[in-house]
C-alpha positions in Angstrom: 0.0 0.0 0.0 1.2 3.7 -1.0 0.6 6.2 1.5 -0.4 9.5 0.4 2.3 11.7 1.6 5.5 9.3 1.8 8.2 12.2 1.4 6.3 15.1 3.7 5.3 17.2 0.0 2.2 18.0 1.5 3.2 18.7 4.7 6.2 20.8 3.7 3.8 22.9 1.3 2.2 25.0 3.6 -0.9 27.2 2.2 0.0 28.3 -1.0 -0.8 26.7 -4.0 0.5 26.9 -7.6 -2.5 27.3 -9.9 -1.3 26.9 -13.5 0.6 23.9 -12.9 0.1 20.1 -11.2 1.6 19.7 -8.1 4.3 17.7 -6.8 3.9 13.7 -6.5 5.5 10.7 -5.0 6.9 9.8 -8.5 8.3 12.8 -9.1 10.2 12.4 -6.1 10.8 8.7 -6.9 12.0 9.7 -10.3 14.4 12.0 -8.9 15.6 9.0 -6.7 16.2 6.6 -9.4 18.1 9.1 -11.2 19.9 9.6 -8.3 20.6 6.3 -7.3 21.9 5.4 -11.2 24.5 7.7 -11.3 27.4 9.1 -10.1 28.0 12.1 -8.5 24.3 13.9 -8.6 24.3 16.8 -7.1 20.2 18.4 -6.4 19.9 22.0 -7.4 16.2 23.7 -5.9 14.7 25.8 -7.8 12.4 28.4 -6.2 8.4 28.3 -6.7 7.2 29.9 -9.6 3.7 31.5 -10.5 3.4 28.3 -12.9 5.3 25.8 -11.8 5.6 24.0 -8.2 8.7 23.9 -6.6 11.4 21.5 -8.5 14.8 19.7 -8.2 17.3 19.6 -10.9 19.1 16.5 -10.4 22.9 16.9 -12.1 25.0 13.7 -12.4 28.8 13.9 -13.0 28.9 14.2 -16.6 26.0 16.9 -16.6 23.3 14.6 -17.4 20.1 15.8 -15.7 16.5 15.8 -15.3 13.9 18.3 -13.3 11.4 17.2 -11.4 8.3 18.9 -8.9 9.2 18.8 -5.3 6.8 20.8 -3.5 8.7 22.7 -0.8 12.6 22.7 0.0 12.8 20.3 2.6 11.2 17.6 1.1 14.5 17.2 -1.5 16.4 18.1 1.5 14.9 15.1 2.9 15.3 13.1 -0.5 19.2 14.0 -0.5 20.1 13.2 3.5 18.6 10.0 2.6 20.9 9.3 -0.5 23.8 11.1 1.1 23.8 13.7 -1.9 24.5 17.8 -2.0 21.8 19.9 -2.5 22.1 23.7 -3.2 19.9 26.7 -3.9 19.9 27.3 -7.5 19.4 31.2 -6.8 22.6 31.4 -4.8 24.8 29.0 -6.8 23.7 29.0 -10.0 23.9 25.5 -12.6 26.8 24.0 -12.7 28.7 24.5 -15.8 28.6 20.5 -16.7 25.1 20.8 -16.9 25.6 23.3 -19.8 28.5 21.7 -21.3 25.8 18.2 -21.6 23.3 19.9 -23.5 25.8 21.1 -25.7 27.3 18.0 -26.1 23.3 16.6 -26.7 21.5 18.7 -28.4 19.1 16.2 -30.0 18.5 14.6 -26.9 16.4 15.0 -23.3 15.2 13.6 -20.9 11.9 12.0 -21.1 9.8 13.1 -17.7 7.9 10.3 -18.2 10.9 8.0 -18.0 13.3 8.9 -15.5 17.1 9.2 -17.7 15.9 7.3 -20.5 17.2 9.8 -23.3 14.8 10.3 -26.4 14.6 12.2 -29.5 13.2 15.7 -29.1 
């Protein structure tokens, strides 16, 4: 059985809400995981609540790979990366890390799929 709230999203949300966009779900957080968990190195960069969008996670492995996923709040990929033993870092103070760049560069016909966490497909 799945319980409703396994990583604290909703807890951690408190009373706003994003309107224009879903919100955050346990497999967004579980795809962030398994992207974790399948490479080296990944480092979690938060990216701050938007108007449209939800509060999300870029996950960065060592070669710049990545993918970007909802969160919800903060401290529920805080959470998420204690558990993995991972860095996480606020995207407004420390920017991307130039890897990042340097992959989608190196890949400009790919991305990652959000429906398949680091399966790369055509765009």
């Amino acid at each position: 059985m799945r319980f409703r709230d396994r990583f604290g999203i909703r807890k951690h949300r408190g009373s706003s809400l994003t309107r224009l966009d879903r919100e955050a779900t346990d497999a967004d957080i579980e795809a962030l995981i398994a992207f974790a968990r399948s490479r080296r190195g990944v480092e979690f960069f938060v990216e701050p609540e938007t108007f449209a969008t939800d509060t999300t996670a870029v996950a960065v492995a060592h070669d710049g790979e990545w993918t970007r996923r909802r969160v919800g709040a903060p401290e529920v990929i805080g959470k998420v990366a204690r558990d993995l033993g991972a860095p996480v870092y606020d995207v407004q103070i420390v920017g991307y890390p130039p890897r990042m760049r340097a992959w989608n560069a190196r890949n400009p016909d790919r991305r990652i799929d959000p429906g398949k966490p680091g399966e790369a497909v055509s765009s």
